[in-house]
C-alpha distance (Angstrom), angle and dihedral (degrees) to the residues before:
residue distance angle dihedral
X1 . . .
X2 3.72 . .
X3 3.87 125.4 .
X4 4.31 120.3 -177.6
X5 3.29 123.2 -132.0
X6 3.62 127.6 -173.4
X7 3.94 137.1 -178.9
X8 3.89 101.2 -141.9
X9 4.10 125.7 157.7
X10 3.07 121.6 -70.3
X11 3.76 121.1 -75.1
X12 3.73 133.0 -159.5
X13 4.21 130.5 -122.9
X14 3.69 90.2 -106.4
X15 3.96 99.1 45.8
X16 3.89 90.4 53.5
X17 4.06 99.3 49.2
X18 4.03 81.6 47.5
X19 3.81 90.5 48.2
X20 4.05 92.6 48.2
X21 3.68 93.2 41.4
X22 4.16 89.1 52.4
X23 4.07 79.6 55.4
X24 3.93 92.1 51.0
X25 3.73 85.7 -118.5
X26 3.64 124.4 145.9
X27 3.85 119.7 -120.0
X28 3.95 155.4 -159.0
X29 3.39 139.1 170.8
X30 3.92 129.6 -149.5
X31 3.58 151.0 155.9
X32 4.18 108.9 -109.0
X33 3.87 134.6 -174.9
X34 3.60 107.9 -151.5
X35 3.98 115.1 -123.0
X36 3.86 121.6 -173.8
X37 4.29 97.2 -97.7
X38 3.89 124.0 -168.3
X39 3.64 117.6 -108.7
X40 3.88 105.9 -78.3
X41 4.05 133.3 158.4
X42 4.03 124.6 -150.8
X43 3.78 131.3 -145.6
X44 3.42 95.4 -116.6
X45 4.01 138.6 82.9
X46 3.80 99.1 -129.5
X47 3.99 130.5 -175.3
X48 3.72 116.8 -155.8
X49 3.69 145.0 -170.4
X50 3.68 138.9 -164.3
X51 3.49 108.1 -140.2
X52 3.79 102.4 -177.0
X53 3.83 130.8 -27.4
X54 4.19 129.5 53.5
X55 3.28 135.4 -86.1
X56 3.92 146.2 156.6
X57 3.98 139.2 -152.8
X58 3.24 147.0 170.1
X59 3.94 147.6 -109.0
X60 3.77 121.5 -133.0
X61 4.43 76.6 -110.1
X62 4.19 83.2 60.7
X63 3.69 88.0 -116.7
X64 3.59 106.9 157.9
X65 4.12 123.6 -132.5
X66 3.96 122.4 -170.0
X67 3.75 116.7 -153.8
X68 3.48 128.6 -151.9
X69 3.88 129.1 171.9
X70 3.84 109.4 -59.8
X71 3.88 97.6 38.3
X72 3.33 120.1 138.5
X73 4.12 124.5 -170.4
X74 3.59 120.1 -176.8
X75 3.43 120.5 -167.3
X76 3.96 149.8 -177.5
X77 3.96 120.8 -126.1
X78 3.96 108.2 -97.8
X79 3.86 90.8 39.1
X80 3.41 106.5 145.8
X81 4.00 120.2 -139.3
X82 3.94 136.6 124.0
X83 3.78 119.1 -148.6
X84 4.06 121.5 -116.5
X85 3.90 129.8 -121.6
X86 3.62 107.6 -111.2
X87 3.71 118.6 69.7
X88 3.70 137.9 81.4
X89 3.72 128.5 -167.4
X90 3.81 150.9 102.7
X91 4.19 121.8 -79.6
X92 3.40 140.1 168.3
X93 3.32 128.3 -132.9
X94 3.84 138.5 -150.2
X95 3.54 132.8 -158.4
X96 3.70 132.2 178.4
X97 3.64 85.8 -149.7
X98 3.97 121.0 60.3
X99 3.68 124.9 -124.1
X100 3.83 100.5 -98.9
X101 3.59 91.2 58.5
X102 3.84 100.6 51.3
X103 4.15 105.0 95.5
X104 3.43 121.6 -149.9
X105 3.14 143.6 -49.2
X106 3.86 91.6 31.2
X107 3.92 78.4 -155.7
X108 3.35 110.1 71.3
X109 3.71 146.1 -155.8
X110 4.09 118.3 -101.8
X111 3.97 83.6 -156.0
X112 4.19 88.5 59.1
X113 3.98 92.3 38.4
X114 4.16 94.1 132.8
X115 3.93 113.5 -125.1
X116 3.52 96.1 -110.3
X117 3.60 94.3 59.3
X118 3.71 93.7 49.2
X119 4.11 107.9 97.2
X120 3.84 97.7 14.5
């Protein structure tokens, strides 16, 4: 399942939420603390960008990413990751899906990852 990342310049708050809403994505921004998180996947496609701070994750491969303002990860519902302790900051986040719609836990399973989303 691929995912792209990219290092661009820095970008503010408003600029993002534009950016996703030109995409017809749905988005938030918050503050977060990173905390080591087990490998999940959501149902969603989601865009996102680090608007200040550090942080790191990881691919389902353990290949580790550090992000620094500007970042910006797109990636494909069923992508599997986990974020790393280590980083502070503020992001915002995209999803093609809103909010109601997402069901719980955002952070899912590997084991209940659906066959069609394996490989996309």
């Amino acid at each position: 399942m691929e995912y792209r990342f990219s290092q661009d310049p820095p970008i503010t708050e408003e600029a993002a939420l534009a950016e996703a809403a030109a995409m017809g994505f749905h988005a938030l921004a918050y503050d977060y603390v990173d905390v080591d998180e087990p490998l999940h996947w959501h149902e969603f496609d989601s865009v996102t960008w680090v608007i200040e701070g550090t942080g790191a994750f990881a691919d389902e491969h353990g290949t580790v990413t550090t992000v620094t303002s500007g970042c910006r990860l797109q990636a494909p519902a069923g992508w599997l990751h986990r974020a790393l302790a280590g980083g502070q900051g503020r992001i915002v986040v995209s999803t093609n899906l809103p909010g109601h719609e997402w069901t719980m836990p955002i952070n899912k399973d590997p084991a209940d990852r659906p066959a069609d989303l394996h490989g996309r």
